[in-house]
PQR file with spaces between the fields and no chain letter, atoms N, CA, C, O and H, PARSE charges and radii, in Angstrom:
ATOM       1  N    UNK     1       0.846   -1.182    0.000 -0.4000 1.5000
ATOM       2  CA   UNK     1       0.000    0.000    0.000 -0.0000 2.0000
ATOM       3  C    UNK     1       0.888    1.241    0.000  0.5500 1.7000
ATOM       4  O    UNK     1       1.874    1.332    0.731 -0.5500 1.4000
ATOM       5  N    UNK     2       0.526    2.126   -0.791 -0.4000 1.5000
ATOM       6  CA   UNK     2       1.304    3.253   -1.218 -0.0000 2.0000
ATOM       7  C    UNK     2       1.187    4.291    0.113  0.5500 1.7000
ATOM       8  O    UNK     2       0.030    4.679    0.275 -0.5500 1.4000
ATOM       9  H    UNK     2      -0.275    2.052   -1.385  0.4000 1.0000
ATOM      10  N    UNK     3       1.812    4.630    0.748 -0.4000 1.5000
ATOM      11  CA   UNK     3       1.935    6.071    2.070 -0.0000 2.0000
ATOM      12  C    UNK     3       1.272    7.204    1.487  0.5500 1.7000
ATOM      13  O    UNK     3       1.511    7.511    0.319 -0.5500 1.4000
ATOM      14  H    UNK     3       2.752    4.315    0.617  0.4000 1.0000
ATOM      15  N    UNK     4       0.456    7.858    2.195 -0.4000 1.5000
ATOM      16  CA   UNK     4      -0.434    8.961    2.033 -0.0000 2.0000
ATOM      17  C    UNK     4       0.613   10.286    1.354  0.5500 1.7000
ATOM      18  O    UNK     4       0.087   11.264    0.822 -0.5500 1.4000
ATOM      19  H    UNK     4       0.262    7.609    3.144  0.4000 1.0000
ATOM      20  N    UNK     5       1.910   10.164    1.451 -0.4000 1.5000
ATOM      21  CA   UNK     5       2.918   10.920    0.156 -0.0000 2.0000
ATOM      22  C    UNK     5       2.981   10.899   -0.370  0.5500 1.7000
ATOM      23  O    UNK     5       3.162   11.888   -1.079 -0.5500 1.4000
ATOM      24  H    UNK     5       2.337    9.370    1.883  0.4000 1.0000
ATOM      25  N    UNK     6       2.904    9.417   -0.865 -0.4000 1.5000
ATOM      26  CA   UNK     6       3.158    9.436   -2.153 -0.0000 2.0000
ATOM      27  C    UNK     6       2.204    8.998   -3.246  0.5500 1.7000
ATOM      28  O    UNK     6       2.462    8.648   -4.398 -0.5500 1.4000
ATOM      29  H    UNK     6       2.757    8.613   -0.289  0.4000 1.0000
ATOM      30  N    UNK     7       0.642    9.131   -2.406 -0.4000 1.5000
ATOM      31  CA   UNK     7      -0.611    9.114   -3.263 -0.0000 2.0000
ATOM      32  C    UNK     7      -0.732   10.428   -3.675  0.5500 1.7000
ATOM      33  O    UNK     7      -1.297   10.847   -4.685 -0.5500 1.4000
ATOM      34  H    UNK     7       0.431    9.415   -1.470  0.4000 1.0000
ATOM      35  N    UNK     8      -0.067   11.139   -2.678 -0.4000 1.5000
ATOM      36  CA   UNK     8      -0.369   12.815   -2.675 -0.0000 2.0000
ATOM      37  C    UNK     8       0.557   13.294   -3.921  0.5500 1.7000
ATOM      38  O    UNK     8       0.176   14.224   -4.631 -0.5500 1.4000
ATOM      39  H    UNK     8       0.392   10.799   -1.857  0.4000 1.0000
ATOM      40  N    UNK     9       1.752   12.646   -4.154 -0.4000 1.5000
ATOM      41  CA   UNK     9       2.831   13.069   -4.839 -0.0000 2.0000
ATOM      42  C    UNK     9       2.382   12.773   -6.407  0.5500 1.7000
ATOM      43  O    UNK     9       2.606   13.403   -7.440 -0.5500 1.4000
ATOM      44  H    UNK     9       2.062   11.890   -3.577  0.4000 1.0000
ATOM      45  N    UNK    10       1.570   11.407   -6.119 -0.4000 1.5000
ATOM      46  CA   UNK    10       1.720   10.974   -7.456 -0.0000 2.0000
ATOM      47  C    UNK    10       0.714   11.989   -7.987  0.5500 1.7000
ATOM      48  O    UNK    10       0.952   12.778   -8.901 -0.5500 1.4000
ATOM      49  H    UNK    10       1.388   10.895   -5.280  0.4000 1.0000
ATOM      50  N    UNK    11      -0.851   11.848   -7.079 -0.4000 1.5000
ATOM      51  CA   UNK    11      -1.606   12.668   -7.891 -0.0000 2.0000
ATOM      52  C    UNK    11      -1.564   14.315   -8.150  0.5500 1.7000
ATOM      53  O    UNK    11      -2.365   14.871   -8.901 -0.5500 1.4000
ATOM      54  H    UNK    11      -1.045   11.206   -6.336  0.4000 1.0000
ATOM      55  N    UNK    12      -0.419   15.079   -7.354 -0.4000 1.5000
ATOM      56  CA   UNK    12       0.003   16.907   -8.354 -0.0000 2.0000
ATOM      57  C    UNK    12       0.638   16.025   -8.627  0.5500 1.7000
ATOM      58  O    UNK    12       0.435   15.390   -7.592 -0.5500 1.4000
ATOM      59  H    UNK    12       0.232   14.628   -6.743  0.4000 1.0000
ATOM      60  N    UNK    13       1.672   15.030   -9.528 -0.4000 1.5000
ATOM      61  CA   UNK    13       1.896   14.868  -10.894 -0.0000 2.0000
ATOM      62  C    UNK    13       1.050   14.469  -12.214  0.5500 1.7000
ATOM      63  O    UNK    13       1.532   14.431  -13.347 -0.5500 1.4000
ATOM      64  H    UNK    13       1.837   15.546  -10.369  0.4000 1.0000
ATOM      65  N    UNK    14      -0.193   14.200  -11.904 -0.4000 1.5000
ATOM      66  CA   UNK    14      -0.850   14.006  -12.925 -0.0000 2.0000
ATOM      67  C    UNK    14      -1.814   14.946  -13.466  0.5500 1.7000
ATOM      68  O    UNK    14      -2.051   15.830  -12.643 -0.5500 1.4000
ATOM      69  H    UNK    14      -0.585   14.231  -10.984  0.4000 1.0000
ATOM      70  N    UNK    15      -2.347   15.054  -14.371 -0.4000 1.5000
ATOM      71  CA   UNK    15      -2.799   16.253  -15.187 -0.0000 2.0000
ATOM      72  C    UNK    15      -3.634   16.906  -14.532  0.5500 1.7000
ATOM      73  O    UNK    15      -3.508   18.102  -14.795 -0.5500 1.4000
ATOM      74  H    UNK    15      -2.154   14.337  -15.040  0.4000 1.0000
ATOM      75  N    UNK    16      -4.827   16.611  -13.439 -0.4000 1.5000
ATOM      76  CA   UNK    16      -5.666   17.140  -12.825 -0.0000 2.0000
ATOM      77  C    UNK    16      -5.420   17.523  -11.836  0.5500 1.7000
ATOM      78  O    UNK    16      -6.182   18.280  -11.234 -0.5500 1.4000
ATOM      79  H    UNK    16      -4.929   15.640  -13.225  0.4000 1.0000
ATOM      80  N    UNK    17      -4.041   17.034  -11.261 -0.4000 1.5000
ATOM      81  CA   UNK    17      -3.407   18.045   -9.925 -0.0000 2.0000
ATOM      82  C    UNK    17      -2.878   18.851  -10.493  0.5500 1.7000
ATOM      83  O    UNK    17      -3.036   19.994  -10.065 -0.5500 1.4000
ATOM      84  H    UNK    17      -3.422   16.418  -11.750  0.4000 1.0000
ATOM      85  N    UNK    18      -2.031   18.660  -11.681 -0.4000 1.5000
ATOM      86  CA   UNK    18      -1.750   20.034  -11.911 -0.0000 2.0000
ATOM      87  C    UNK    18      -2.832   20.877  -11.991  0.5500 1.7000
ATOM      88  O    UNK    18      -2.837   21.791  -11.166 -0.5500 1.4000
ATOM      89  H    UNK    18      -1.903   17.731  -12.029  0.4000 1.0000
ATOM      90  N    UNK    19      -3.884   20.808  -12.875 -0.4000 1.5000
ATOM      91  CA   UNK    19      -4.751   22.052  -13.352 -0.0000 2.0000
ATOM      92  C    UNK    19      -5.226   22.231  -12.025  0.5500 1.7000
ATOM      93  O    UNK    19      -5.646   23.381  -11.894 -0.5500 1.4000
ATOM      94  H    UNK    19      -3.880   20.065  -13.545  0.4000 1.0000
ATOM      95  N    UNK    20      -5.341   21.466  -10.851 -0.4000 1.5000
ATOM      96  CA   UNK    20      -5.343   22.157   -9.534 -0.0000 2.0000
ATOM      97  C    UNK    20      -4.784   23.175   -8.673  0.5500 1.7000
ATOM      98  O    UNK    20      -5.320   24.134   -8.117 -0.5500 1.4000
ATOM      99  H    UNK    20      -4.999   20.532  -10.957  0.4000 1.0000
ATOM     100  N    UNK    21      -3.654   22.780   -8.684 -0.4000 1.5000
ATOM     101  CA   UNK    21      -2.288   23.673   -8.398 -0.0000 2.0000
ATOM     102  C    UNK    21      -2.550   24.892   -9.304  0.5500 1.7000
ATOM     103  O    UNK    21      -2.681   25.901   -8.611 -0.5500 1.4000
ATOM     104  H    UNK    21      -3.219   22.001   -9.136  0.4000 1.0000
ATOM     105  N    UNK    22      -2.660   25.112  -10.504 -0.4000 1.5000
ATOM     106  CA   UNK    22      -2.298   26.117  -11.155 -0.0000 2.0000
ATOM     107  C    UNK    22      -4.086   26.905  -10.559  0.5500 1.7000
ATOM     108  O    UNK    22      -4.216   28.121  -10.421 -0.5500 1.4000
ATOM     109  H    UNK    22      -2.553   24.292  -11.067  0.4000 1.0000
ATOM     110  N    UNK    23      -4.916   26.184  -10.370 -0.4000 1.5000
ATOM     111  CA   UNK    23      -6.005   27.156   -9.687 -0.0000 2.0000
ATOM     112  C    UNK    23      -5.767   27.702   -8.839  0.5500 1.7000
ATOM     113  O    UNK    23      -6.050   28.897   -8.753 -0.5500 1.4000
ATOM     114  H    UNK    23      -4.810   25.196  -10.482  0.4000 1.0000
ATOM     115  N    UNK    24      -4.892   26.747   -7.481 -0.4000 1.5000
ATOM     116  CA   UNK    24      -4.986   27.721   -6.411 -0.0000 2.0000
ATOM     117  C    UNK    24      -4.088   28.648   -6.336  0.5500 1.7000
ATOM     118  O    UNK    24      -4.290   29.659   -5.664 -0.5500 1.4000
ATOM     119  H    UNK    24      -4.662   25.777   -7.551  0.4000 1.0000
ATOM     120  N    UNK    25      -2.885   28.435   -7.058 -0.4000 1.5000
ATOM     121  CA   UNK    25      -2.079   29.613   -7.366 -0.0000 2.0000
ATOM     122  C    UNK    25      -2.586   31.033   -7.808  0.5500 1.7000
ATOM     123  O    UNK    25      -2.311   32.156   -7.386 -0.5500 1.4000
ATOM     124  H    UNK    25      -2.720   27.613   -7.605  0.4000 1.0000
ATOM     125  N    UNK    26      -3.560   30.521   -8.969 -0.4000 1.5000
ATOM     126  CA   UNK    26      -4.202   31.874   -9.511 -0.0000 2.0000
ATOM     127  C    UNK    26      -5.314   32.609   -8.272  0.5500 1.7000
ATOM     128  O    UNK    26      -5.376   33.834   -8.174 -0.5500 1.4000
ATOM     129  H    UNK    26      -3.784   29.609   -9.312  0.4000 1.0000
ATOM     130  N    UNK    27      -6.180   31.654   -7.344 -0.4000 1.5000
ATOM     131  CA   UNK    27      -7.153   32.161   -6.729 -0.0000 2.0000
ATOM     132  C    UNK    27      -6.283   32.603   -5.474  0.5500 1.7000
ATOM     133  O    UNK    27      -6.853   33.129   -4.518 -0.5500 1.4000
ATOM     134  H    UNK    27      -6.129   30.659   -7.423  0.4000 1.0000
ATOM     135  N    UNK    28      -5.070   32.420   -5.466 -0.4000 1.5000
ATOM     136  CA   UNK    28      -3.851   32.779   -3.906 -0.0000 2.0000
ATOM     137  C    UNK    28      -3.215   34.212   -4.366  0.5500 1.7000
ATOM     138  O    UNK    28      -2.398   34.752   -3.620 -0.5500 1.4000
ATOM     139  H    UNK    28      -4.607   31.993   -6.243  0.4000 1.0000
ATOM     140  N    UNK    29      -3.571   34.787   -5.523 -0.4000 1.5000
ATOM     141  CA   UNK    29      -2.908   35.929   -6.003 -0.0000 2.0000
ATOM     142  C    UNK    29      -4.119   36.826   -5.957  0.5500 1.7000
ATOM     143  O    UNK    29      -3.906   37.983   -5.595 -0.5500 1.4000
ATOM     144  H    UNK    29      -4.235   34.349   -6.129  0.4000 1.0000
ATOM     145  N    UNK    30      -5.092   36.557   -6.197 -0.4000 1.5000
ATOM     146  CA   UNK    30      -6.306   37.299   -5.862 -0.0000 2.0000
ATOM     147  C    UNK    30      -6.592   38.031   -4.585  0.5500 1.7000
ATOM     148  O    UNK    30      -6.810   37.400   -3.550 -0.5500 1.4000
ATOM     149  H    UNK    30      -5.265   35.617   -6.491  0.4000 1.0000
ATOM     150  N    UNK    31      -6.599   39.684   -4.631 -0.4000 1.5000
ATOM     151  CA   UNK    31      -6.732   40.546   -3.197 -0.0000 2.0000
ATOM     152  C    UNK    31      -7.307   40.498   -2.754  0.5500 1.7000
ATOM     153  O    UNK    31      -7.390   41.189   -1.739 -0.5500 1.4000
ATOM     154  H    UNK    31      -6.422   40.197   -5.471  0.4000 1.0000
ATOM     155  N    UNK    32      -8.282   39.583   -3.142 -0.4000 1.5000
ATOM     156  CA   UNK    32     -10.104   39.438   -2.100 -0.0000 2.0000
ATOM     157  C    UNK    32      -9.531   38.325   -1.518  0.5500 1.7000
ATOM     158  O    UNK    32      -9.260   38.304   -0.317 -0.5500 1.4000
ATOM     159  H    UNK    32      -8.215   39.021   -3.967  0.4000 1.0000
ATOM     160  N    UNK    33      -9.319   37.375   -2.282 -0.4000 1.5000
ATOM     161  CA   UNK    33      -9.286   36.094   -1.341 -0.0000 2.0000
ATOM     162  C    UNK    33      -8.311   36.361   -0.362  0.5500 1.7000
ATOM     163  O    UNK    33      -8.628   36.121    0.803 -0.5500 1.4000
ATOM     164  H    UNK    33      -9.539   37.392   -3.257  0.4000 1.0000
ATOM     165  N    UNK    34      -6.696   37.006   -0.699 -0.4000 1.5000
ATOM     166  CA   UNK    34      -6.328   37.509    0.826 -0.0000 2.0000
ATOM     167  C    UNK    34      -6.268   38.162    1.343  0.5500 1.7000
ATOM     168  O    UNK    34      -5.147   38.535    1.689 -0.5500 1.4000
ATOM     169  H    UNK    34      -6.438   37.201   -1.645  0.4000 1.0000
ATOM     170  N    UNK    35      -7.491   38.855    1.831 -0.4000 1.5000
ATOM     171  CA   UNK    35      -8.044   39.425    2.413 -0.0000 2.0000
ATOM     172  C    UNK    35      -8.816   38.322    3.213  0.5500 1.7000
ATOM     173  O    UNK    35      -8.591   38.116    4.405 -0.5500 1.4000
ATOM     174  H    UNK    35      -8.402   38.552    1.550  0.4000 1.0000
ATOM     175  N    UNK    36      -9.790   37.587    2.441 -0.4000 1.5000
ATOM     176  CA   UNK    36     -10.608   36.855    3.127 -0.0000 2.0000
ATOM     177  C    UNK    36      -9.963   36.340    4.175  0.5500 1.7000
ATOM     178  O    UNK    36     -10.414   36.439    5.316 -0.5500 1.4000
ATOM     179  H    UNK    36      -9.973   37.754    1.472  0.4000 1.0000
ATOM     180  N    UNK    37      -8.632   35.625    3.837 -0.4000 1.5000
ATOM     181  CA   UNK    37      -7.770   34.075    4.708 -0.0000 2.0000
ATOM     182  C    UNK    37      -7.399   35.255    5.733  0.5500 1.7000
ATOM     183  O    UNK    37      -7.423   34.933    6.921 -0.5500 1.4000
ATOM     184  H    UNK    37      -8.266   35.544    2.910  0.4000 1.0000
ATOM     185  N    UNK    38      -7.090   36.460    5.452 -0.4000 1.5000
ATOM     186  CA   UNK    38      -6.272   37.078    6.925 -0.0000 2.0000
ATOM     187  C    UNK    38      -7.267   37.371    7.937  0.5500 1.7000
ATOM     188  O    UNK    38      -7.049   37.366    9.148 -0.5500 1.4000
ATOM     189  H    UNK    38      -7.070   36.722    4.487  0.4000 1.0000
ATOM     190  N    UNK    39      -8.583   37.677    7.262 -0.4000 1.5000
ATOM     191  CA   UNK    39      -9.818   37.775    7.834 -0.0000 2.0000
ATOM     192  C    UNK    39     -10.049   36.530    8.654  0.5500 1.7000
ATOM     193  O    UNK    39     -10.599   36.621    9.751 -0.5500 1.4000
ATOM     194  H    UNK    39      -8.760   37.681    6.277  0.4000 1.0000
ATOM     195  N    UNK    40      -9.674   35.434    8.196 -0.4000 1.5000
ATOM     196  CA   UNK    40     -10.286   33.966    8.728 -0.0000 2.0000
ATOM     197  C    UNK    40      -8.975   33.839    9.869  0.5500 1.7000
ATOM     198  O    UNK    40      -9.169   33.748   11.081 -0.5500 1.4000
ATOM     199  H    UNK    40      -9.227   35.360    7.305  0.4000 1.0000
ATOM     200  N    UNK    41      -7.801   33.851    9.314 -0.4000 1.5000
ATOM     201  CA   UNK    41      -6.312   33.675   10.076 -0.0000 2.0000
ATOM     202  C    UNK    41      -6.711   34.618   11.662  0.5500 1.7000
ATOM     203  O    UNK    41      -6.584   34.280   12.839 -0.5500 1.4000
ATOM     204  H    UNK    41      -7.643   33.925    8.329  0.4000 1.0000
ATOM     205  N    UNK    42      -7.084   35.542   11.204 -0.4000 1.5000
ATOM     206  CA   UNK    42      -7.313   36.647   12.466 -0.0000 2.0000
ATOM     207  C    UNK    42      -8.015   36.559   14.032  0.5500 1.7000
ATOM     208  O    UNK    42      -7.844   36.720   15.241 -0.5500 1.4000
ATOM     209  H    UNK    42      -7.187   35.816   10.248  0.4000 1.0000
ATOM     210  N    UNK    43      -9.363   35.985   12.455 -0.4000 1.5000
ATOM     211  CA   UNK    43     -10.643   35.247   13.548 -0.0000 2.0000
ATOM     212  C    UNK    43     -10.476   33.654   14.230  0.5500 1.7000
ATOM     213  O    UNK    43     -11.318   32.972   14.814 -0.5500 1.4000
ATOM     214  H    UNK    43      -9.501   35.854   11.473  0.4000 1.0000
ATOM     215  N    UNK    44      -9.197   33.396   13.940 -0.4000 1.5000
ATOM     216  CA   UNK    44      -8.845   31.774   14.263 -0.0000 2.0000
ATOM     217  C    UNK    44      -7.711   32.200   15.174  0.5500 1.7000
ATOM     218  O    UNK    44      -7.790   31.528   16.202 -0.5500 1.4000
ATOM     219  H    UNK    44      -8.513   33.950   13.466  0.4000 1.0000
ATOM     220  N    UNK    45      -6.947   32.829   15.209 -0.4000 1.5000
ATOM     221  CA   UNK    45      -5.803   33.265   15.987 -0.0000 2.0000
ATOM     222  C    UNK    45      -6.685   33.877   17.532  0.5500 1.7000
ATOM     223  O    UNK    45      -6.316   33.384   18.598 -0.5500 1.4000
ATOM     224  H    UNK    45      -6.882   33.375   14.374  0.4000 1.0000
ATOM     225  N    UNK    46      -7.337   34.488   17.542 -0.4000 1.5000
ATOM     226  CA   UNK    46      -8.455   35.447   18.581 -0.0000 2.0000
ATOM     227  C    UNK    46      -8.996   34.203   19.334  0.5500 1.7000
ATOM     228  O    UNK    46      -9.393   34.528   20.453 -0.5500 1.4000
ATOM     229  H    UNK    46      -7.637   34.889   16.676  0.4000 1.0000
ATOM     230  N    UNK    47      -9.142   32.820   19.059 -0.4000 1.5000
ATOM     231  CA   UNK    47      -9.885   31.966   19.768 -0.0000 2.0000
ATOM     232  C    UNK    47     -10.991   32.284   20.355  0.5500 1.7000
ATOM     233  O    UNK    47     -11.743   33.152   19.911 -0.5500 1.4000
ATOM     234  H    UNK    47      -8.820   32.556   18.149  0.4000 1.0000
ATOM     235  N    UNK    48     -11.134   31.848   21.049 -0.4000 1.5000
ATOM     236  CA   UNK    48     -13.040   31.235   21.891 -0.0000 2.0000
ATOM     237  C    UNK    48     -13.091   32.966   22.788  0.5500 1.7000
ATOM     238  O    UNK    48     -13.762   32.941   23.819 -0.5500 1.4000
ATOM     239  H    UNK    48     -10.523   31.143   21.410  0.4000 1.0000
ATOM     240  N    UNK    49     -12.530   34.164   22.483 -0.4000 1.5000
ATOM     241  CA   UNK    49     -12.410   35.504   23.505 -0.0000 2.0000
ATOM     242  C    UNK    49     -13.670   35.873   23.268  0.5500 1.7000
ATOM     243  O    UNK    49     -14.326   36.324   24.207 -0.5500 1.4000
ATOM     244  H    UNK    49     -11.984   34.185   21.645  0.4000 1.0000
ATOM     245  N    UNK    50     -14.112   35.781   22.280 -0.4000 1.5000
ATOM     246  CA   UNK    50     -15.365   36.523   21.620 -0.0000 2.0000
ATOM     247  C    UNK    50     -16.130   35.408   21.095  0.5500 1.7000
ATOM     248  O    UNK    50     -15.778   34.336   20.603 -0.5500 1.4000
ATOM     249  H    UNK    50     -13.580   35.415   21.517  0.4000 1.0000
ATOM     250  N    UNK    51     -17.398   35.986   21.350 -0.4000 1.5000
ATOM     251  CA   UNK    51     -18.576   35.033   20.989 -0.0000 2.0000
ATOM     252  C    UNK    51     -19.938   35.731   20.167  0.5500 1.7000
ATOM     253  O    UNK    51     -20.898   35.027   19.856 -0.5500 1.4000
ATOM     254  H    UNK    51     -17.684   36.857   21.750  0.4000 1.0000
């Protein structure tokens, strides 16, 4: 049985991880979306203080 690496490895080498990869690259360059994650990073860092 193949290790959870190298299922991971094999599949971004095959054509549909790539066209994956190259999505989240493009949607990780986008100013909304980081915005959103620092928004989320922020509200996850702050823990259980606020309700």
């Amino acid at each position: 049985m193949a290790s959870l690496v190298d299922r991971i490895r094999s599949y971004l080498s095959s054509p549909q991880g790539r066209r994956n990869v190259e999505k989240a690259k493009t949607m990780a360059r986008d100013p909304r979306n980081q915005r959103r994650l620092r928004d989320f990073m922020n509200r996850f860092r702050a823990g259980g203080s606020r309700h």
